[in-house]
PDB file as gemmi writes it, atoms N, CA and C in Angstrom:
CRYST1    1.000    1.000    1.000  90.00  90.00  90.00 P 1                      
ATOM      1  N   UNK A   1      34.884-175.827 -51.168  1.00  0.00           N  
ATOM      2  CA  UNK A   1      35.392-175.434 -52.474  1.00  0.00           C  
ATOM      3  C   UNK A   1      36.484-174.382 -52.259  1.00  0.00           C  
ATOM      4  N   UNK A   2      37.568-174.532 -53.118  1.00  0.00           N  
ATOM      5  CA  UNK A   2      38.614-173.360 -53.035  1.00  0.00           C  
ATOM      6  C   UNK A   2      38.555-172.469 -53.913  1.00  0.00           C  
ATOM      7  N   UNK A   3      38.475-171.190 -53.118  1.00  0.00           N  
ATOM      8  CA  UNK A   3      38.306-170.063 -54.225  1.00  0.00           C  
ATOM      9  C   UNK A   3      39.583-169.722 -55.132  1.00  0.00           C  
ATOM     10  N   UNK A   4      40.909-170.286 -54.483  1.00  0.00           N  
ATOM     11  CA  UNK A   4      41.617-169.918 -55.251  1.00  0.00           C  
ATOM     12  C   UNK A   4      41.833-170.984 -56.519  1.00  0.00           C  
ATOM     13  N   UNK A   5      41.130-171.959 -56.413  1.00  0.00           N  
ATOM     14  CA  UNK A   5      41.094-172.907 -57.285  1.00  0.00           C  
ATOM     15  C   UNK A   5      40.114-172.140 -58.347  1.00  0.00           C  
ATOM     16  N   UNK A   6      38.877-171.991 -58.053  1.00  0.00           N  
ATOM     17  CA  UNK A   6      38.094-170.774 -59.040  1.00  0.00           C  
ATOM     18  C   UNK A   6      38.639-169.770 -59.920  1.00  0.00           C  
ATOM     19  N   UNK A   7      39.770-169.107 -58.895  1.00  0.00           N  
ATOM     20  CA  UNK A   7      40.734-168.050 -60.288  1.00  0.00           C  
ATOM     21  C   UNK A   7      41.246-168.539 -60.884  1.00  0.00           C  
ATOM     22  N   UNK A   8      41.692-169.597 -60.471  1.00  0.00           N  
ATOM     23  CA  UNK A   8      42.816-170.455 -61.447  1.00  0.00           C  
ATOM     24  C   UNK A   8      42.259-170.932 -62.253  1.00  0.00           C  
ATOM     25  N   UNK A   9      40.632-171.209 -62.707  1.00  0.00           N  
ATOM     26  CA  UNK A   9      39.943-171.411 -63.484  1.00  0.00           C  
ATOM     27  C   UNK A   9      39.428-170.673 -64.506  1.00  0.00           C  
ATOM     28  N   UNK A  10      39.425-169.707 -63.636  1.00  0.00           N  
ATOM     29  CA  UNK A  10      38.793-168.322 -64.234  1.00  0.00           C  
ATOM     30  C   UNK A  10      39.827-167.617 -65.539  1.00  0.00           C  
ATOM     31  N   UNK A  11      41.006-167.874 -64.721  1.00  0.00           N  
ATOM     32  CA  UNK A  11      42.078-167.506 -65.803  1.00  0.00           C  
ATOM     33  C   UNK A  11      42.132-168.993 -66.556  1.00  0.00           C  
ATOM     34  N   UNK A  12      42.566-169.597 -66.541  1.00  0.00           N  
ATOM     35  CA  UNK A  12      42.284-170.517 -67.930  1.00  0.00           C  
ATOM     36  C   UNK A  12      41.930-170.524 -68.623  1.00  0.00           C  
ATOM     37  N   UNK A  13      40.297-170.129 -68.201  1.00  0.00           N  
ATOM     38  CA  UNK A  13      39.049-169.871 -69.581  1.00  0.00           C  
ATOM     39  C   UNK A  13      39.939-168.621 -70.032  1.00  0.00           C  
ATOM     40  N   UNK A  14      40.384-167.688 -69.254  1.00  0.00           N  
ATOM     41  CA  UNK A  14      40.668-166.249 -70.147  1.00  0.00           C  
ATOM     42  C   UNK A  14      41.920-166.021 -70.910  1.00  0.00           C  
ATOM     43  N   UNK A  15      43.007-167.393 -70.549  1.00  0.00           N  
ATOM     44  CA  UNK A  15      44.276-167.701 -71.132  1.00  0.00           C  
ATOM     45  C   UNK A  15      43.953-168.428 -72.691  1.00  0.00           C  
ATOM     46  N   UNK A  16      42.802-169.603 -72.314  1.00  0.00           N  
ATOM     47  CA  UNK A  16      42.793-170.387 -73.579  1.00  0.00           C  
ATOM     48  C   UNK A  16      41.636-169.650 -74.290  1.00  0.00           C  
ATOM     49  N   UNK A  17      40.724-168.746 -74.196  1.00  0.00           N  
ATOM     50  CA  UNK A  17      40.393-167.956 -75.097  1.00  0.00           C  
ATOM     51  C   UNK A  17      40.910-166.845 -75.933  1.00  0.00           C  
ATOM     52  N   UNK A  18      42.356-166.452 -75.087  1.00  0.00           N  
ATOM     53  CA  UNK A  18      42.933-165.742 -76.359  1.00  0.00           C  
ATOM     54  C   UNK A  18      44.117-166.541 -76.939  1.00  0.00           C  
ATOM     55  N   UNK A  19      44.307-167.534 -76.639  1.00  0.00           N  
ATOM     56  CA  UNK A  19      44.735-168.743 -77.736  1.00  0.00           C  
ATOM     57  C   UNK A  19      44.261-169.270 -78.686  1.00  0.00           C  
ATOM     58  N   UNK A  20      43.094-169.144 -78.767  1.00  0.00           N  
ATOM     59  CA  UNK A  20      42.376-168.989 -80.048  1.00  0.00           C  
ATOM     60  C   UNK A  20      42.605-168.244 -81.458  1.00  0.00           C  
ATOM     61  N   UNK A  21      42.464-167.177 -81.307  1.00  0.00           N  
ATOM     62  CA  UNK A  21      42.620-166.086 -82.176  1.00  0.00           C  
ATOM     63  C   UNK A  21      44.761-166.137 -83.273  1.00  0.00           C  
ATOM     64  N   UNK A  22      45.475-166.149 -82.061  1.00  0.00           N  
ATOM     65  CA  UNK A  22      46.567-166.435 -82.282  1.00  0.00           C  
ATOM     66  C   UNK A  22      46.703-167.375 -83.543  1.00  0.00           C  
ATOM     67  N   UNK A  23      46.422-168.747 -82.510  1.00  0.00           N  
ATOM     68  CA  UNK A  23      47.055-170.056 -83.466  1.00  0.00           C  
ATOM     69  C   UNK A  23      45.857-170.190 -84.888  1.00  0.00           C  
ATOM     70  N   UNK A  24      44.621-169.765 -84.736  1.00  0.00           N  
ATOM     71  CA  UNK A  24      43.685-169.692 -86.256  1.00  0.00           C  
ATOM     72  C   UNK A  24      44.613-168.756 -86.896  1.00  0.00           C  
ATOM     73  N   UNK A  25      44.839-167.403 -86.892  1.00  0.00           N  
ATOM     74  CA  UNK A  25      45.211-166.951 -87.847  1.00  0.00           C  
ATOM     75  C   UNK A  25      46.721-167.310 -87.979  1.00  0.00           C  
ATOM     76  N   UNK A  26      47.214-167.604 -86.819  1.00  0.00           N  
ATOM     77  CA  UNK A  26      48.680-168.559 -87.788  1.00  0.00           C  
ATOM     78  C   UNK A  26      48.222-169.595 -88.340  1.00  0.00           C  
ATOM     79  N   UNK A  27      47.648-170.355 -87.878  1.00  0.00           N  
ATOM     80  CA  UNK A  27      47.812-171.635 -88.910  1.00  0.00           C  
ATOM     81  C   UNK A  27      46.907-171.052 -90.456  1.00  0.00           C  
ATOM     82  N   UNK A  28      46.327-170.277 -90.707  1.00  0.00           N  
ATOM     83  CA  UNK A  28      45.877-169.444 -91.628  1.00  0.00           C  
ATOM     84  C   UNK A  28      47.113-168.911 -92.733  1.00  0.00           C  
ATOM     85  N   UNK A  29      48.276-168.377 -91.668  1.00  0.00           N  
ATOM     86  CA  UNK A  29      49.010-167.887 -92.421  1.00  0.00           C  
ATOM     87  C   UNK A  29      49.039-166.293 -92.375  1.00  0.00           C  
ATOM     88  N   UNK A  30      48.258-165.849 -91.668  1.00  0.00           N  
ATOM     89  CA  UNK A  30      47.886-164.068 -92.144  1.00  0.00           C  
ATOM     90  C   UNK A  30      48.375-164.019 -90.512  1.00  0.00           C  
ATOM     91  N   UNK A  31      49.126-162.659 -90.727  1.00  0.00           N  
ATOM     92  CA  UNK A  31      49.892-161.743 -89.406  1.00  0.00           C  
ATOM     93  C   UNK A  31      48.748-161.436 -88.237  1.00  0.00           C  
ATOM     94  N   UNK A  32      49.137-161.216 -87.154  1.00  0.00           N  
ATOM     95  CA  UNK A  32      47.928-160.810 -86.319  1.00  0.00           C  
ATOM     96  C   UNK A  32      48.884-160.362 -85.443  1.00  0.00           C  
ATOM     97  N   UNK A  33      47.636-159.407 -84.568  1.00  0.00           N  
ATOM     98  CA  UNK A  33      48.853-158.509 -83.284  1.00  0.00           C  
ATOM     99  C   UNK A  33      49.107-159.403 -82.050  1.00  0.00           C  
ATOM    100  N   UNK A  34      50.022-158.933 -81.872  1.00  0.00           N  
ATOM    101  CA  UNK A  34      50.697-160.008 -80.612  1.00  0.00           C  
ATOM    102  C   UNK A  34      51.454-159.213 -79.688  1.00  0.00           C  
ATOM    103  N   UNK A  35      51.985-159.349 -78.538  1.00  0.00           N  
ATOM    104  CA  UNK A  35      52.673-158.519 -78.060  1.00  0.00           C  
ATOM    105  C   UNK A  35      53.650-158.403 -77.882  1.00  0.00           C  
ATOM    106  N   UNK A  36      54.524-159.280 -79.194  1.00  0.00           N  
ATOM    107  CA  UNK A  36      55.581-158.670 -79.576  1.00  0.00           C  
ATOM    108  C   UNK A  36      56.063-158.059 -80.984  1.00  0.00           C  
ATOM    109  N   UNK A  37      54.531-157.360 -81.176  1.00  0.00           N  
ATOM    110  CA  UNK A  37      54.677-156.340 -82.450  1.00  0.00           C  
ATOM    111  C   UNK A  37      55.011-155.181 -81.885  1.00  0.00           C  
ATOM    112  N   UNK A  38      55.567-154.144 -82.722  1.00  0.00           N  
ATOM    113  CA  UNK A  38      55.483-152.973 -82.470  1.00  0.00           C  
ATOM    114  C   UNK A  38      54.361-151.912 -82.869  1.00  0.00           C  
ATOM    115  N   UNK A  39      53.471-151.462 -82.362  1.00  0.00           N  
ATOM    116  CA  UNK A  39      53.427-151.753 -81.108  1.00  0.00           C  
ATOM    117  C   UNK A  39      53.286-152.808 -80.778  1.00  0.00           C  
ATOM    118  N   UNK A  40      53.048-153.025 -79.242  1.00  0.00           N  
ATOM    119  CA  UNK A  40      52.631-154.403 -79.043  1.00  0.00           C  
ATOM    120  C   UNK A  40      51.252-154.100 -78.668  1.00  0.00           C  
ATOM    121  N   UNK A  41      50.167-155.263 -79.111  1.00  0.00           N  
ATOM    122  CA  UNK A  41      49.562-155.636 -79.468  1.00  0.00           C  
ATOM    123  C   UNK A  41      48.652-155.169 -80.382  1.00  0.00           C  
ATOM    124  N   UNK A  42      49.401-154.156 -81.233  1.00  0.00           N  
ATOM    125  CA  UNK A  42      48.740-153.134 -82.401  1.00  0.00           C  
ATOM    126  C   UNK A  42      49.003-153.812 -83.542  1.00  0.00           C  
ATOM    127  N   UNK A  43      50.377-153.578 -83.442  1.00  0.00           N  
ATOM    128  CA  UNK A  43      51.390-154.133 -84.968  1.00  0.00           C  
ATOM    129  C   UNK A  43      51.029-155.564 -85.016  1.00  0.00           C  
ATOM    130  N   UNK A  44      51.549-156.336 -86.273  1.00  0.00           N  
ATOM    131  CA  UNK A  44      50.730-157.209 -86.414  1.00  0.00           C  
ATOM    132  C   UNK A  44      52.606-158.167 -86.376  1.00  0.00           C  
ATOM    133  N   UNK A  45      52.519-159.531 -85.994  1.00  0.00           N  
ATOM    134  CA  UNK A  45      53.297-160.130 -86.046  1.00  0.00           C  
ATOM    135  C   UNK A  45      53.135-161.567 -86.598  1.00  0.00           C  
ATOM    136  N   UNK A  46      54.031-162.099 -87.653  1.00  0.00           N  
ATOM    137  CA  UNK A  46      54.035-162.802 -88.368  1.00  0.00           C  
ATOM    138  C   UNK A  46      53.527-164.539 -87.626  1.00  0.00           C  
ATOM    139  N   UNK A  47      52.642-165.235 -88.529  1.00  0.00           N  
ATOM    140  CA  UNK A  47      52.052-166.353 -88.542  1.00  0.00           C  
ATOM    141  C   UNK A  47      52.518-167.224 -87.511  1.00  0.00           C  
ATOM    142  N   UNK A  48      53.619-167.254 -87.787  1.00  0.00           N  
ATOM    143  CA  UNK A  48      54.865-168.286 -86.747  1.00  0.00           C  
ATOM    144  C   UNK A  48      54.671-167.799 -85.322  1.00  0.00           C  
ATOM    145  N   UNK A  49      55.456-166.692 -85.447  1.00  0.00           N  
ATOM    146  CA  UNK A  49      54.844-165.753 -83.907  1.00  0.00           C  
ATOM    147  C   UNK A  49      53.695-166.268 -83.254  1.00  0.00           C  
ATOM    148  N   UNK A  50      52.754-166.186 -84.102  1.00  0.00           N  
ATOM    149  CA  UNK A  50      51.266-166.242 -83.537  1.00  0.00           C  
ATOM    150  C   UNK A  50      51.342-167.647 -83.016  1.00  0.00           C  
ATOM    151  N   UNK A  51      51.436-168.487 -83.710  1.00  0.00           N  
ATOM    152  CA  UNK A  51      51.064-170.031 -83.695  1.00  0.00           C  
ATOM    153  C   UNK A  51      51.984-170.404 -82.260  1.00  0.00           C  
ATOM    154  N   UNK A  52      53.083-169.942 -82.346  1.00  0.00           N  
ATOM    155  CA  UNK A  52      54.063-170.056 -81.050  1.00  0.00           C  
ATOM    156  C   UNK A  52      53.529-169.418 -79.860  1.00  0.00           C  
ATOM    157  N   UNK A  53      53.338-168.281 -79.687  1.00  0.00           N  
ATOM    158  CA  UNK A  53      52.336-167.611 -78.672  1.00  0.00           C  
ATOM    159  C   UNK A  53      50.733-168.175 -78.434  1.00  0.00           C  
ATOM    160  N   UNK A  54      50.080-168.516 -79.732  1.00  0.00           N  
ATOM    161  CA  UNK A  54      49.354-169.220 -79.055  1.00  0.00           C  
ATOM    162  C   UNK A  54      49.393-170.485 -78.213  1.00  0.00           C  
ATOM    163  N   UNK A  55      50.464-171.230 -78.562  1.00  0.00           N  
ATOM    164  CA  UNK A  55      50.445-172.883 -78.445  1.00  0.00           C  
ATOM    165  C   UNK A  55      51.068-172.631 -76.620  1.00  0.00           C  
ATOM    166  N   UNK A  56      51.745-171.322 -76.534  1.00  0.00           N  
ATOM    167  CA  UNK A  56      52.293-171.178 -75.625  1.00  0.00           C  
ATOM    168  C   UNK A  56      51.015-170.598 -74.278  1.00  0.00           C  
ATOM    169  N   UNK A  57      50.287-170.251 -74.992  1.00  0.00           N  
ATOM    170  CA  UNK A  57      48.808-169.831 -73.989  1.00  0.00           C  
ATOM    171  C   UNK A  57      48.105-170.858 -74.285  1.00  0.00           C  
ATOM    172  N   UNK A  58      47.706-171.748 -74.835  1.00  0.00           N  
ATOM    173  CA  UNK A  58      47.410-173.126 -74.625  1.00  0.00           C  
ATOM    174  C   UNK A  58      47.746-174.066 -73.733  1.00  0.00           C  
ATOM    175  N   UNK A  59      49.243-173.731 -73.400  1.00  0.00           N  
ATOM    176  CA  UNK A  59      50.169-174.911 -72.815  1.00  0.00           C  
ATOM    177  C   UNK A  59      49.653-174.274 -70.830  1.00  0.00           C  
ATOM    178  N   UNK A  60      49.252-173.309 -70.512  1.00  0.00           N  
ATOM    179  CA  UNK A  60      49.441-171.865 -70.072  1.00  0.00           C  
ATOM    180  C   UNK A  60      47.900-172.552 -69.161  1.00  0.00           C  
ATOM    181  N   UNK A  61      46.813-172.362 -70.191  1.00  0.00           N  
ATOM    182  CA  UNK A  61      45.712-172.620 -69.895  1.00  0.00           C  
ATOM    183  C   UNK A  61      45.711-173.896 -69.482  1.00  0.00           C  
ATOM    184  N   UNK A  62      46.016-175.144 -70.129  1.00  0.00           N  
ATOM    185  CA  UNK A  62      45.885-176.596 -69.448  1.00  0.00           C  
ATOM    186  C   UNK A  62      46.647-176.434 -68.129  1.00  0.00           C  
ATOM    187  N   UNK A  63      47.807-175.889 -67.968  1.00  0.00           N  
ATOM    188  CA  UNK A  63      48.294-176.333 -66.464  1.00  0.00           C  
ATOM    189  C   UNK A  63      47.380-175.458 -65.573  1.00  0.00           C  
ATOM    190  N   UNK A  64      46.692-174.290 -65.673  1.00  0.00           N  
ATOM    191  CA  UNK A  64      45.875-173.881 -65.048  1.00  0.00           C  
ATOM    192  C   UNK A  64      44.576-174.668 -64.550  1.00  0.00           C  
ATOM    193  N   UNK A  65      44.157-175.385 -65.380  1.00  0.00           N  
ATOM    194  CA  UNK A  65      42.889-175.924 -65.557  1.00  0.00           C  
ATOM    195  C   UNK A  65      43.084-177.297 -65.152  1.00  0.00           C  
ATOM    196  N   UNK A  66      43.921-178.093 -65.465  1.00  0.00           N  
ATOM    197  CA  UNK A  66      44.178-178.815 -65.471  1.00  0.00           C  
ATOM    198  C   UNK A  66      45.625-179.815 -64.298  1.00  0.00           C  
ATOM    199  N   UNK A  67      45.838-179.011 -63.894  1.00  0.00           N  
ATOM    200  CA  UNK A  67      47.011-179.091 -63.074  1.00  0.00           C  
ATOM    201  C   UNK A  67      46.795-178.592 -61.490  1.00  0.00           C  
ATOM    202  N   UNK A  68      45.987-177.311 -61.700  1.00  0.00           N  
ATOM    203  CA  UNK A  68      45.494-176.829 -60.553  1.00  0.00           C  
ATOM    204  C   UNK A  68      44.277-177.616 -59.838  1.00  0.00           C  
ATOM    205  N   UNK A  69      44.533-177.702 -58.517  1.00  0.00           N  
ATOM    206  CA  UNK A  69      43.480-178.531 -58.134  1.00  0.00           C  
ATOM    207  C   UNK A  69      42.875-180.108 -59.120  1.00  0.00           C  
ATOM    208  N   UNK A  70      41.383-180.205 -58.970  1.00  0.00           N  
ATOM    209  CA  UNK A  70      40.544-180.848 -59.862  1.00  0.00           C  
ATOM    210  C   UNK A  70      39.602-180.906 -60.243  1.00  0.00           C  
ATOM    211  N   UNK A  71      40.329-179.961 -61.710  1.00  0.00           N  
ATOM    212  CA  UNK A  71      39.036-179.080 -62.729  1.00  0.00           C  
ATOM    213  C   UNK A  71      37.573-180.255 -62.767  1.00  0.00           C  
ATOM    214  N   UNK A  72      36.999-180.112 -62.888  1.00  0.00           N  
ATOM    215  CA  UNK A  72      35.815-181.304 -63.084  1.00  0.00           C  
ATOM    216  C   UNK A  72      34.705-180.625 -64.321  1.00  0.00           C  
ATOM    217  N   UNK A  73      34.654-180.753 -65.139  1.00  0.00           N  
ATOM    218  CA  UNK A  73      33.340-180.276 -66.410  1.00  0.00           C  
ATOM    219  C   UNK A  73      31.693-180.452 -65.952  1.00  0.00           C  
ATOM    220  N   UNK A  74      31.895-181.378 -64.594  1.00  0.00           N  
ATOM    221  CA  UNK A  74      30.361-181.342 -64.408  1.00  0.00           C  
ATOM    222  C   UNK A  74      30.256-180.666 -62.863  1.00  0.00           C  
ATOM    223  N   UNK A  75      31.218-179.889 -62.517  1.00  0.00           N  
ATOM    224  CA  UNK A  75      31.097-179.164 -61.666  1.00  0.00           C  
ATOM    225  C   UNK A  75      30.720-177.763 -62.047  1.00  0.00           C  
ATOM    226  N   UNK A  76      29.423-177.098 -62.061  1.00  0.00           N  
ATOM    227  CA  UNK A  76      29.006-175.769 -62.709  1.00  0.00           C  
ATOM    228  C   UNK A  76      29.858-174.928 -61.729  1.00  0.00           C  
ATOM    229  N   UNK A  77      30.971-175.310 -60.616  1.00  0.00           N  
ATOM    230  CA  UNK A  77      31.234-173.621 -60.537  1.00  0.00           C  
ATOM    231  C   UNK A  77      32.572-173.533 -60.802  1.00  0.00           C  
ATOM    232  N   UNK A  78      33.502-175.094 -61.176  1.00  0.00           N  
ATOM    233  CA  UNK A  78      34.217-174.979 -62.425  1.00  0.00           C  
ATOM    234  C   UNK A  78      34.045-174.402 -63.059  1.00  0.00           C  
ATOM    235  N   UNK A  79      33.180-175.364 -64.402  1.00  0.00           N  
ATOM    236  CA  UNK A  79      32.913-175.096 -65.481  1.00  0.00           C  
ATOM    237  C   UNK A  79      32.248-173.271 -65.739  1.00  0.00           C  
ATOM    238  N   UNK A  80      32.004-172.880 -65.044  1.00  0.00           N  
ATOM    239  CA  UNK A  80      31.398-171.371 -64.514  1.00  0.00           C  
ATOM    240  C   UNK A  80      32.523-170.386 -64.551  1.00  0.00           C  
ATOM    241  N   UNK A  81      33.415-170.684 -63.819  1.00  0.00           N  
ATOM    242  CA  UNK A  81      34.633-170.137 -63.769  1.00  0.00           C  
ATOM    243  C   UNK A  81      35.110-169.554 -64.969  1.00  0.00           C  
ATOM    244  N   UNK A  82      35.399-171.050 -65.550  1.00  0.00           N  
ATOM    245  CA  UNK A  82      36.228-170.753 -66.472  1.00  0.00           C  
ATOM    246  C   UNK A  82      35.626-170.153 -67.640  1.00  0.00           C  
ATOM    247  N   UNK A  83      34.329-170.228 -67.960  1.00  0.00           N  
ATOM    248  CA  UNK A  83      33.464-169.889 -69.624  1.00  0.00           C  
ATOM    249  C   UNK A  83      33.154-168.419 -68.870  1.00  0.00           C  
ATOM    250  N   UNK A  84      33.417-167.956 -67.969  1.00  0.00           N  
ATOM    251  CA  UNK A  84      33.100-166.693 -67.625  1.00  0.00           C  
ATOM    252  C   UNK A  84      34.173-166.011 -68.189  1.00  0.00           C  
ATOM    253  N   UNK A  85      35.357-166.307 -67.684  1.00  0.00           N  
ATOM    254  CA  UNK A  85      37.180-165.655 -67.680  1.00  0.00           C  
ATOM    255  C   UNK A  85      37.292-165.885 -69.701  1.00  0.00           C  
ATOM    256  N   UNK A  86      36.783-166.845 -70.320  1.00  0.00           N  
ATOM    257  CA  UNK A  86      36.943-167.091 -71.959  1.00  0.00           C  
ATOM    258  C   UNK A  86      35.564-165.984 -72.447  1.00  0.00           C  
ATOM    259  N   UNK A  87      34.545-165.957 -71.458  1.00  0.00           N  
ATOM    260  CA  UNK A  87      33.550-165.135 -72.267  1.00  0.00           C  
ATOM    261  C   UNK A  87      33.944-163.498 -72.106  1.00  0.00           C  
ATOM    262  N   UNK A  88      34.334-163.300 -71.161  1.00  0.00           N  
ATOM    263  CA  UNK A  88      34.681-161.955 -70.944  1.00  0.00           C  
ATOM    264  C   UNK A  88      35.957-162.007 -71.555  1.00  0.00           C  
ATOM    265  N   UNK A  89      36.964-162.346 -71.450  1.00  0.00           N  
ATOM    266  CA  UNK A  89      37.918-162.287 -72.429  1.00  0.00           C  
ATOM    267  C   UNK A  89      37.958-161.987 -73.854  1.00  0.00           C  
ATOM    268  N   UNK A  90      37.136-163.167 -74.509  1.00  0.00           N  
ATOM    269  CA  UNK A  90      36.444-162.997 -76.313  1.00  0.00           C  
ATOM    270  C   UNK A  90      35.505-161.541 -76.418  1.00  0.00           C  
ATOM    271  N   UNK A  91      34.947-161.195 -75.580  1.00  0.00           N  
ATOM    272  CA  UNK A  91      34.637-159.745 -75.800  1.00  0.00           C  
ATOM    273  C   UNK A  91      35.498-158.852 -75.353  1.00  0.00           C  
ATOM    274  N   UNK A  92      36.181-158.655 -74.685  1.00  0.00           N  
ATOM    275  CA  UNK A  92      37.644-157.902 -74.429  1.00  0.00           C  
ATOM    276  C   UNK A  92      38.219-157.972 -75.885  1.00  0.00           C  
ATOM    277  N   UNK A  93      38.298-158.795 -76.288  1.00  0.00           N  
ATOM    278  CA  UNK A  93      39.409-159.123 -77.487  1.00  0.00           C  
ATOM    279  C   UNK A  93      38.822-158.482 -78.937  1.00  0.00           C  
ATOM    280  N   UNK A  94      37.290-158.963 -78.570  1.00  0.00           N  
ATOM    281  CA  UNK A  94      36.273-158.146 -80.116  1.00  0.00           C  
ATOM    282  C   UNK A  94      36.440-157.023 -80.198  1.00  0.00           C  
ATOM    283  N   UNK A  95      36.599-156.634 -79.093  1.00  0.00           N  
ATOM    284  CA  UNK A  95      36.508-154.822 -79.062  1.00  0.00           C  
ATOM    285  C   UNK A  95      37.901-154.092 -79.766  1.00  0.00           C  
ATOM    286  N   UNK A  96      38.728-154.973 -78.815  1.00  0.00           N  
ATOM    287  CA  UNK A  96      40.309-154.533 -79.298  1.00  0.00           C  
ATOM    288  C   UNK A  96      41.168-154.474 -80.340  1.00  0.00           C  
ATOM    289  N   UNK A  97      40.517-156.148 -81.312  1.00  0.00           N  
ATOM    290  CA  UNK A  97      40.783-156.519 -82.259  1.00  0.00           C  
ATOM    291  C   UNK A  97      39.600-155.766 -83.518  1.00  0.00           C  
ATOM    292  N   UNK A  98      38.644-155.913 -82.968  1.00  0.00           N  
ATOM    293  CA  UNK A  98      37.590-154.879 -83.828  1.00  0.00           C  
ATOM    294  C   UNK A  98      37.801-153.645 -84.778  1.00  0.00           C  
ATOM    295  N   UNK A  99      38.682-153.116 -83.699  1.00  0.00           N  
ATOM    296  CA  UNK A  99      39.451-151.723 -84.260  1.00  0.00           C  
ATOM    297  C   UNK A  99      40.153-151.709 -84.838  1.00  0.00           C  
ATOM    298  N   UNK A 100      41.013-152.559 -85.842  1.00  0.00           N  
ATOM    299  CA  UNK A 100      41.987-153.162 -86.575  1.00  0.00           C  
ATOM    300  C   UNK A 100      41.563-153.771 -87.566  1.00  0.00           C  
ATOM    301  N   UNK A 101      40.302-154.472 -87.365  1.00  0.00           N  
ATOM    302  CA  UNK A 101      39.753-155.550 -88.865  1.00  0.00           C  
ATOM    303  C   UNK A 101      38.402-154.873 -88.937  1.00  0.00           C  
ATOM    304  N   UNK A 102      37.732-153.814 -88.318  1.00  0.00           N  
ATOM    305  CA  UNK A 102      36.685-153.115 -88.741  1.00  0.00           C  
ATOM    306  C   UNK A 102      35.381-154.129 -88.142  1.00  0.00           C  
ATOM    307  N   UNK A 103      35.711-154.715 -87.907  1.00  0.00           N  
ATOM    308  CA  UNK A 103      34.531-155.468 -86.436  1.00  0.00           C  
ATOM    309  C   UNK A 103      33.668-154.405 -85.403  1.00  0.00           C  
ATOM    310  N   UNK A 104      34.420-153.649 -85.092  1.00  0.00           N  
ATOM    311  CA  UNK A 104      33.663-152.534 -84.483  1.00  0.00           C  
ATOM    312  C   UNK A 104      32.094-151.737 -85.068  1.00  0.00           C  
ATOM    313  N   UNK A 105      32.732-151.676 -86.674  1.00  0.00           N  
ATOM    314  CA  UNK A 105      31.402-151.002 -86.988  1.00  0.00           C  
ATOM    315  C   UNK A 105      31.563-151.673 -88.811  1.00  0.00           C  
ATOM    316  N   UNK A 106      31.328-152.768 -88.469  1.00  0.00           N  
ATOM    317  CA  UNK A 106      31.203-153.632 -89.681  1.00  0.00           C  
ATOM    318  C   UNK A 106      30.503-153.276 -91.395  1.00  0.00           C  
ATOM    319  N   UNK A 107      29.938-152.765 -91.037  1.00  0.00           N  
ATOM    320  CA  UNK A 107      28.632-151.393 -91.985  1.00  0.00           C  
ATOM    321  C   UNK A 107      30.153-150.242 -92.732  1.00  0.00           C  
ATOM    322  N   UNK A 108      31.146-149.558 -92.066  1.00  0.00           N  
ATOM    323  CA  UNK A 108      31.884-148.504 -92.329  1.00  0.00           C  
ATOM    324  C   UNK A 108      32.685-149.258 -93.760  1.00  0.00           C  
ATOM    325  N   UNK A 109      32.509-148.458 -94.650  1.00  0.00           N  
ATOM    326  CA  UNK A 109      32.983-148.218 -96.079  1.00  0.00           C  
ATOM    327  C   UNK A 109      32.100-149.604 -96.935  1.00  0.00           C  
ATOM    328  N   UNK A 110      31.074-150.321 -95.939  1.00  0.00           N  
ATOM    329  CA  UNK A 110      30.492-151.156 -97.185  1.00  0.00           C  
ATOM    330  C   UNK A 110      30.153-150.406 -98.016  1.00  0.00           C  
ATOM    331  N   UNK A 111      29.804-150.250 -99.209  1.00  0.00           N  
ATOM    332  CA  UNK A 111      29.212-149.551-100.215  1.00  0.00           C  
ATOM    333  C   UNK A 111      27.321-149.671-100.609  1.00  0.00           C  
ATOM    334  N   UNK A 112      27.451-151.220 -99.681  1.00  0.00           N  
ATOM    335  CA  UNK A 112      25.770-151.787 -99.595  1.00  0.00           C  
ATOM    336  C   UNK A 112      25.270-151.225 -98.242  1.00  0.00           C  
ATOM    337  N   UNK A 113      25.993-150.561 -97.517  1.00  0.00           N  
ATOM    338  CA  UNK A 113      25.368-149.356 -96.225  1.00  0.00           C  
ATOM    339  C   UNK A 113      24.697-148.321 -96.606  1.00  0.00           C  
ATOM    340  N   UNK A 114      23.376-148.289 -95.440  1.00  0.00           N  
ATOM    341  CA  UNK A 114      22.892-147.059 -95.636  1.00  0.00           C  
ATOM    342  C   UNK A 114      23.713-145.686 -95.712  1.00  0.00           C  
TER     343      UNK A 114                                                      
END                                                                             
C-alpha cells in the first residue's frame, strides 16, 4: 500500500468536506465566509463566490481521490483515509464557522435558555 496514496486521500476527504458548506449556502443564496472575504475567511462573500469556490474544491477533491492512484470504497484504509481528513475537517469547520452563526453555544440569547 502507498502511503502517499493515503494523504492524497486523506486530503480529499478534507478538500470535499469543506465543499460542502460553500456550494449549500450558495446554492441557498445566503453569503458565507470564504477566503476571499475581507477578512478572509471571516467576512462573508457573496453566493456566487461560494458556489464557484466550492465547485472548485469539489473539482480539487475528485482528482485527489480519484485520479491519484486507485481510490477503491471497499478498501477500509482508503475509505479510512479519507472520512478521517472530511471528519476532522467538518469539526475544524464547526468550530470556526460556529463563531459566526452562534453554533458554538447555541443556548446564547435564546430567550427559552436557562
Amino acid at each position: 500500500m502507498n502511503w502517499a496514496h493515503l494523504v492524497a486521500y486523506f486530503f480529499g476527504g478534507v478538500i470535499l468536506a469543506n465543499s460542502i458548506p460553500h456550494i449549500v449556502s450558495g446554492q441557498m443564496g445566503r453569503p458565507f465566509q470564504s477566503p476571499f472575504a475581507k477578512p478572509p475567511g471571516e467576512g462573508l462573500s457573496s453566493s456566487r463566490v461560494n458556489v464557484i469556490w466550492g465547485s472548485f474544491n469539489l473539482a480539487v477533491a475528485y482528482a485527489l481521490l480519484g485520479l491519484v492512484g486507485s481510490f477503491d470504497l471497499h478498501n477500509f484504509a482508503h475509505l479510512g483515509a479519507a472520512a478521517l481528513g472530511g471528519f476532522l475537517m467538518s469539526l475544524m469547520l464547526a468550530g470556526h464557522f460556529g463563531q459566526f452563526h452562534g453554533g458554538n453555544a447555541p443556548t446564547a440569547g435564546d430567550p427559552r435558555a436557562p
